[in-house]
C-alpha positions as CSV (number, residue, x, y, z in Angstrom):
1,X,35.3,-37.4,-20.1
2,X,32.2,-39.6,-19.1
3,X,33.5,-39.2,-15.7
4,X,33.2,-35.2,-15.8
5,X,29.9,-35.0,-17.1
6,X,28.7,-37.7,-14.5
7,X,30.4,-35.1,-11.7
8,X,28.8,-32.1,-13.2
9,X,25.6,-33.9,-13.3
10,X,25.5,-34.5,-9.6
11,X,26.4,-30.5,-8.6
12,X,23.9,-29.6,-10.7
13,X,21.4,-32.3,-9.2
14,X,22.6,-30.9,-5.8
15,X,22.7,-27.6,-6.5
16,X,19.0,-27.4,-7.9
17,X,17.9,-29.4,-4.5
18,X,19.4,-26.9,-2.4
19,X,18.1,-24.1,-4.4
20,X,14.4,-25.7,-3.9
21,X,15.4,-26.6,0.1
22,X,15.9,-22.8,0.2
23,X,12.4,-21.8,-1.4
24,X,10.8,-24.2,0.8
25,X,11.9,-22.9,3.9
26,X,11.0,-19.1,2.6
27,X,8.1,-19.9,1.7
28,X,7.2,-21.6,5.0
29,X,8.2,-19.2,7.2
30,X,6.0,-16.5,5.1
31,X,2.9,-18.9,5.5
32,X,3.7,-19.1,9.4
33,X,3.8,-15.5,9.6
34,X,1.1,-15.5,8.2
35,X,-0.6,-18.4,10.2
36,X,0.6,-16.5,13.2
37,X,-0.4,-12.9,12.8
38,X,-3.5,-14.1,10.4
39,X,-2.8,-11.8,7.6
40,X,0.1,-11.1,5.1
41,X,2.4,-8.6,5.0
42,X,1.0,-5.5,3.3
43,X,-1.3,-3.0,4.0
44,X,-4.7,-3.4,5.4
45,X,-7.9,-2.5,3.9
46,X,-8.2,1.6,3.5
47,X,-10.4,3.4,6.1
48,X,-12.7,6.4,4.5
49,X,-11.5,9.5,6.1
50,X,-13.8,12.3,4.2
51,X,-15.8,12.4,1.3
52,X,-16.3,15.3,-1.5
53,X,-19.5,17.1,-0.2
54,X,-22.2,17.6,-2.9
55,X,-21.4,21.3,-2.6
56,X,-18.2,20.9,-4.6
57,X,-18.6,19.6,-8.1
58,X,-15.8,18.5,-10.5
59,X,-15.6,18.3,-14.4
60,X,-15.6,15.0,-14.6
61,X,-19.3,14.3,-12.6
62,X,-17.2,11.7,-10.3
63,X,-17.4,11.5,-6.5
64,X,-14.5,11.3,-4.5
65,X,-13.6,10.7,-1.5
66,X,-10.1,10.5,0.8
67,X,-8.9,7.4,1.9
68,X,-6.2,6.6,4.9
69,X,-4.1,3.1,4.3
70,X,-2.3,2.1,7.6
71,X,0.8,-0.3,7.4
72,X,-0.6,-3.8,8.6
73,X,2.4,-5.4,9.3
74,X,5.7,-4.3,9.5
75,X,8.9,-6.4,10.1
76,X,11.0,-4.4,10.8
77,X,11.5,-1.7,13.8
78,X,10.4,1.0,11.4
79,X,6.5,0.5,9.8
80,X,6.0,2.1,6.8
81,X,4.1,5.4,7.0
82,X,0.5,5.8,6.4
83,X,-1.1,6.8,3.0
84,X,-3.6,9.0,2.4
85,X,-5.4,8.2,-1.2
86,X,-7.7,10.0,-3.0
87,X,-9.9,8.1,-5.2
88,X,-13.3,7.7,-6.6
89,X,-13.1,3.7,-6.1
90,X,-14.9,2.4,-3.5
91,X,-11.7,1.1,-1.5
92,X,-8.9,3.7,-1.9
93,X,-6.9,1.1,-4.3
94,X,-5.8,3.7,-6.7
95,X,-6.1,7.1,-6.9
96,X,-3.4,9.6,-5.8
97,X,-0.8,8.6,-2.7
98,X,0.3,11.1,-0.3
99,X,2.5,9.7,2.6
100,X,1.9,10.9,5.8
101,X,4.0,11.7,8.6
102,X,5.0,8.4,10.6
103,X,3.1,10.0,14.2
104,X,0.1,11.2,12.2
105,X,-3.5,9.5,13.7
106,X,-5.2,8.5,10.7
107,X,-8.8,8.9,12.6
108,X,-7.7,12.8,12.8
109,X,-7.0,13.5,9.4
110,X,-9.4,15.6,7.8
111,X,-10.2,17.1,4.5
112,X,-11.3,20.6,2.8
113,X,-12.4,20.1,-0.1
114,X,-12.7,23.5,-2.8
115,X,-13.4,23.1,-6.6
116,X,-9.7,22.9,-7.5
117,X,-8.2,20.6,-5.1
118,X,-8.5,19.1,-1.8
119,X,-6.6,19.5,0.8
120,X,-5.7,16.6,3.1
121,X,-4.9,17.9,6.7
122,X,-3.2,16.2,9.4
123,X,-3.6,16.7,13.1
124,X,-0.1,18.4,13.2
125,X,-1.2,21.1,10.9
126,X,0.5,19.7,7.6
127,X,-1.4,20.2,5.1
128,X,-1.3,18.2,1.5
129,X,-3.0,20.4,-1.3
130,X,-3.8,17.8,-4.2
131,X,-5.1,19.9,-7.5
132,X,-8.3,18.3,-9.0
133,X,-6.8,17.9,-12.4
134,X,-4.6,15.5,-10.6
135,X,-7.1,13.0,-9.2
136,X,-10.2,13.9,-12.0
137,X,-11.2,12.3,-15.3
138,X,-10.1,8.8,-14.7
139,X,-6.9,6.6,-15.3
């Protein structure tokens, strides 16, 4: 008996290093790629695209404006698509998401914005119609 529970001891001793062998290595690749490329997987910082002009006013008194999020690391073959955000925060962290299509140029994506809704328009001719009761009156 003593001698089982001395032998389960050890797998489990064993088994709980190579469990934390295993997270070590993950982890240190992720800080390598990150080391490497000098930022973390994820997306970069948003990029304003268009803001609501002051001849369109909503209900809510908030200013809006449309923001693009590229991919800024992808690794895989595919990057993610872009996102197009509108949001009243200063940095297009929330808000409404519309994905773009994967060729779009973010820098050519513009915006026409009417009383009840904006519409998000990529190079391509796509066009995203958000209603305003979808991005207005907060959270």
């Amino acid at each position: 008996m003593a001698r089982r529970s001395t032998t389960l001891r050890r797998l489990l001793v064993v088994g709980a290093a190579v469990v934390g062998f295993v997270a070590l290595i993950v982890v240190g690749l992720y800080a390598l790629v990150v080391f490497v490329l000098g930022e973390a997987p994820g997306w970069t910082t948003a990029t304003e695209v268009c803001r609501q002009p002051d001849t369109v006013r909503y209900e809510d008194g908030s200013s809006y404006a449309v923001y693009v999020r590229e991919p800024s690391l992808s690794l895989s073959l595919s990057s993610g698509p872009s996102l197009a955000v509108v949001s009243r925060s200063g940095n297009g962290s929330y808000g409404v998401f519309i994905e773009l299509n994967p060729s779009t140029d973010p820098d050519l994506v513009t915006c026409r914005w009417q009383p009840d809704r904006v519409e998000i328009v990529e190079p391509n001719g796509i066009v995203h119609a958000v209603p305003a009761s979808v991005f207005t009156g907060g959270r």
